[in-house]
Every structure is written in structure tokens, then in C-alpha cells.
C-alpha positions in Angstrom: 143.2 149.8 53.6 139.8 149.4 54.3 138.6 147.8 58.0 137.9 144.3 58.1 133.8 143.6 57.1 134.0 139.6 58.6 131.2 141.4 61.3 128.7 143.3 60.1 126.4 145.1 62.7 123.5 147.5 62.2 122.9 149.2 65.2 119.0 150.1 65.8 118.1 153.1 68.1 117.9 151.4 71.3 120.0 152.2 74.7 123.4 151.1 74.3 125.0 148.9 77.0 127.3 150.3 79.7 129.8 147.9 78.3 129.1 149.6 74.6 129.6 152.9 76.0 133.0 152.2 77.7 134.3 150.4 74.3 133.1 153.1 72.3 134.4 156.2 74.4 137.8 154.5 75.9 138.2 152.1 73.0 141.9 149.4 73.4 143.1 152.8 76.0 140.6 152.1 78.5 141.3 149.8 81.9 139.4 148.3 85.0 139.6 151.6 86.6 138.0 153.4 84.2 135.1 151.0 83.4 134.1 151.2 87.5 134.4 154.8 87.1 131.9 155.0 84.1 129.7 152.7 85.4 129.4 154.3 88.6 127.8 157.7 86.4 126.1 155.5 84.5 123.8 153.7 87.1 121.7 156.6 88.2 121.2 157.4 84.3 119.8 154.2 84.2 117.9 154.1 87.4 117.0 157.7 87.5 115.3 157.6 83.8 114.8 161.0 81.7 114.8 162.8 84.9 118.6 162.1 85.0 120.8 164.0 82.6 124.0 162.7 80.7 127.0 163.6 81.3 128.3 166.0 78.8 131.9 164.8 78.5 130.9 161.6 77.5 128.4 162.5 74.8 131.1 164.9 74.0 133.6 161.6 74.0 131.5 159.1 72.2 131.5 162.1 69.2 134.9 162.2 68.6 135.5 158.2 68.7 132.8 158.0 66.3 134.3 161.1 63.9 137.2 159.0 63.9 137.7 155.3 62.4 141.3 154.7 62.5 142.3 152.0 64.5 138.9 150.2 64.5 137.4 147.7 62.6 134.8 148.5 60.2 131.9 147.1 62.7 133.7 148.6 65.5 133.3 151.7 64.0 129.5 151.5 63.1 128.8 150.3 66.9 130.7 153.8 67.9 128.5 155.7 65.2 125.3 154.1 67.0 126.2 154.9 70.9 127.1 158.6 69.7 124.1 158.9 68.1 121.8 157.4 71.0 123.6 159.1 73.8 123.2 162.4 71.5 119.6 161.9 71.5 119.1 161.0 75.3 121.0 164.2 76.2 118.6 166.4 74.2 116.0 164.7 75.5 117.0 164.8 79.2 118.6 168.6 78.5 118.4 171.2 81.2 117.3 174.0 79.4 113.8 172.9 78.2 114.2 174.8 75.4 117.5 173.0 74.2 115.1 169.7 74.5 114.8 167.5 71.6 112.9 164.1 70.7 114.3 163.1 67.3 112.4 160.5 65.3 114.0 156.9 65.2 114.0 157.2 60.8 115.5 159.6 58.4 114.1 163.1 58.8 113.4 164.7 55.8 112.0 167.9 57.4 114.9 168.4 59.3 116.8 171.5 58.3 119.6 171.7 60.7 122.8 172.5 59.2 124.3 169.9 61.5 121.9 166.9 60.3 122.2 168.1 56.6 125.8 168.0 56.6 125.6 164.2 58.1 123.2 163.2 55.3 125.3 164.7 52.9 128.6 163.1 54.2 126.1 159.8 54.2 125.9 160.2 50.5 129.0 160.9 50.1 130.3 157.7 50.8 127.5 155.3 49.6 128.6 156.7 45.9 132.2 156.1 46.2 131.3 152.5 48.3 129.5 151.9 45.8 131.8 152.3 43.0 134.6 150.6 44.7 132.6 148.0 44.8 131.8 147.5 41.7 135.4 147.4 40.5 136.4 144.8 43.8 137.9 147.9 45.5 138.2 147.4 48.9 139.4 150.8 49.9 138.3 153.1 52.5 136.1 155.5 50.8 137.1 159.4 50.8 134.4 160.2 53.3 135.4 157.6 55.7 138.9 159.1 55.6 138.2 162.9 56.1 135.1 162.3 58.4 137.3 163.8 61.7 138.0 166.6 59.3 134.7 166.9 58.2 133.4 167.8 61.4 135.6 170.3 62.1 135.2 172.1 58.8 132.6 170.8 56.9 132.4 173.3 54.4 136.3 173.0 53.0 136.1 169.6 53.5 132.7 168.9 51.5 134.5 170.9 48.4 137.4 168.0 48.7 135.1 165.1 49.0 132.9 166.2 46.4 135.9 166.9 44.0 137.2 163.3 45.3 133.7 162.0 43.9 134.0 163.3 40.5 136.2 160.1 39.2 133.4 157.5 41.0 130.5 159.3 39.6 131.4 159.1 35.9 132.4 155.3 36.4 128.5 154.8 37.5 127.4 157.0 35.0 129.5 154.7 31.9 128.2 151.5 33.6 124.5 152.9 33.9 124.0 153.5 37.4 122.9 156.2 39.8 125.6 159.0 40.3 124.1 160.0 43.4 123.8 164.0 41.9 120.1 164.3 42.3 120.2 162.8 46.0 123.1 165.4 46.7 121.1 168.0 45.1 118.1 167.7 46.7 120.0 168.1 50.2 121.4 171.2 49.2 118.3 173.1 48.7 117.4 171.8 52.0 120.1 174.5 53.5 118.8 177.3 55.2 120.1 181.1 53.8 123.9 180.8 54.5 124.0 177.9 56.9 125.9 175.8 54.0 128.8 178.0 53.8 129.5 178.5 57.6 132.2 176.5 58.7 132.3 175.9 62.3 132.7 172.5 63.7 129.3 170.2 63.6 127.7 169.3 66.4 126.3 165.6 67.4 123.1 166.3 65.4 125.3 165.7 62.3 126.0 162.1 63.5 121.9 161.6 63.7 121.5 162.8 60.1 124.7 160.6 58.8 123.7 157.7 60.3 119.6 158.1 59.9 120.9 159.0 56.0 122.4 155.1 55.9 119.8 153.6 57.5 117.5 155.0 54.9 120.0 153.9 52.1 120.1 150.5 53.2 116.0 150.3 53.4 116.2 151.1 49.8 118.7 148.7 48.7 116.6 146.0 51.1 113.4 146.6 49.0 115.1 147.4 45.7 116.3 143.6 45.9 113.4 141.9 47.1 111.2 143.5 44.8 113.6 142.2 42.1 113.9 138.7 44.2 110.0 138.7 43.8 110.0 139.4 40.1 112.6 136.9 39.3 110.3 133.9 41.4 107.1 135.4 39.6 109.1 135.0 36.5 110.1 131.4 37.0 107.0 130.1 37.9 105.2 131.3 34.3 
């Protein structure tokens, strides 16, 4: 069954807390003990500024909470989606080798190639098409993507083939009732592949978090201005 939506949270690229970072890396396992301990490597990260790197087992941590929803709520799971993806994007910044430094834009990246990213904004897709349909037929299951995300990760190719055979059934329910399939948004990601990168599949980095996450912000900015165009239509229409 699908997590509980009773709290929604969209989770804008700001610092997370300390007290975000301990939830979303020890989760219900985590004790007094540990939260001192995190803390404690925490502070100079915070005092010390870009100059101070972050530690790689916790951005290492944060990754595999966030590839893995089981056992949180829904909103739970978002907030662990949002401190992987900002404490991804600190440690490229802060990296040691200046050439491994990154500054990734706070918006969806369209010129961003990485296999890693491409594979999030695919997965991204993925599940806005089957959420989508599910809710239109007052589904409240998890969607496929959701489900397989851990495995996704790990082997992104196989596990695309499954998701997007999973997606056949959904797709052809919006396409009876009139509605976007999602094929051309899928497509256009695709070509965005570089030679053989698409076919590879080794495990995904945290980059792919950035372009899954990024990918749904960028949905939901749609959505948002779809309706209140539509909002503003329907007022204009009223007052004739």
C-alpha cells in the first residue's frame, strides 16, 4: 500500500538541519548516541563553510535511505530525497579534487547529459505517468517506480526495461481517456544519452537523485501553472 500523503512537504534546495540529517541517514534505528556523534562532524561543516568537506559515508548514507522508501511515510520519504540531494551537491562543491568540483543549478537541467542525472529524470517520469493514472482511477498504490527505485540504482538498465514494460497498461488508460502518455517526455530524455552510456549498467551515483528530484520539481511547476492558467480562464470567463 501506498505511504500515508496526510503531510505533504516540498523540500527546496536549502541546507538541511542537523536534525534532518540524522532522521534521514539513521531513520526509527538511530539513538542519543548517535545524534551527538553526527553532530559533532557536523559542526565544523557548518562553521568551517565550503572550505570543510563532507563526510563521504554520510552522503554515501543519505543515498541509500533515500533509494529506499519502505518503512517511511510518503513525506518522510521526500524529506530523505531532499537531504541526499543537498548533501550530494555540497560535497561536489566542497570536493577535494578540484576537478571532481561541481555547482549544480537549483532547477531542472536540461543540458545535463550525465548518465546518472538522465536516469533520475527518467525514473521521475516514470512515476508521474503511473501516479498519475492511479489517480485517476482512485488508486492509491505505490507506483512501479517507487517500488523498484533501490533496484533501479543498482541496475538501472534492467530495471528501466521492467518499469517501462510496467507502464504499458497506465499509458493506454491515459491515452483512452485523452491524456498525456508521457512517451514524448520519455523520448526526448533518451536522445539526451550519450553513445552507450544508456545501456551500461553499473550502479548510479548521487547525481541521479539531483536529476529525479530536479525532474519532479519541474513536473510540479507545470501542473502549478497549467492550473492557474486554467483558474484564470475560468474567472475571466465568469465575469463576461
Amino acid at each position: 500500500a501506498k505511504k500515508s500523503d496526510k503531510k505533504q512537504t516540498v523540500w527546496p534546495f536549502i541546507p538541511p538541519s542537523p536534525h534532518a540529517i540524522y532522521e534521514a541517514v539513521y531513520g526509527k534505528r538511530g539513538s542519543d548516541t548517535l545524534k551527538k556523534q553526527l553532530y559533532a562532524r557536523l559542526l565544523p561543516v557548518i562553521a568551517g563553510g565550503n572550505s570543510v568537506p563532507i563526510p563521504d559515508d554520510l552522503v554515501q548514507k543519505s543515498f541509500q535511505a533515500a533509494c529506499n522508501p519502505n518503512g517511511f511515510e510518503h513525506w518522510e520519504w521526500q524529506r530523505n530525497i531532499g537531504v541526499a540531494c543537498a548533501l550530494y551537491k555540497g560535497w561536489r562543491a566542497r570536493h577535494h579534487d578540484k576537478l571532481q568540483r561541481r555547482t549544480y543549478p537549483m532547477s531542472l537541467d536540461k543540458e545535463n547529459h550525465s548518465r546518472d542525472y538522465l536516469y533520475g529524470r527518467l525514473l521521475a517520469v516514470a512515476e508521474n505517468i503511473e501516479s498519475y493514472a492511479l489517480f485517476l482511477a482512485e488508486d492509491k498504490r505505490a507506483t512501479t517506480a517507487e517500488r523498484y527505485m533501490q533496484r533501479f540504482a543498482e541496475h538501472p538498465f534492467e530495471t528501466w526495461r521492467n518499469i517501462e514494460l510496467a507502464l504499458k497498461p497506465y499509458q493506454d488508460r491515459l491515452r483512452n481517456r485523452g491524456k498525456d502518455t508521457g512517451s514524448q517526455a520519455i523520448g526526448e530524455i533518451m536522445e539526451l544519452f550519450k553513445n552507450e552510456d544508456f545501456v551500461l549498467d553499473n550502479k548510479l551515483n548521487g547525481e541521479f537523485l539531483l536529476g529525479y528530484h530536479c525532474q519532479k520539481m519541474e513536473i510540479a511547476r507545470q501542473v502549478a501553472e497549467r492550473k492557474a492558467a486554467k483558474d484564470a480562464k475560468a474567472k475571466q470567463t465568469e465575469t463576461k
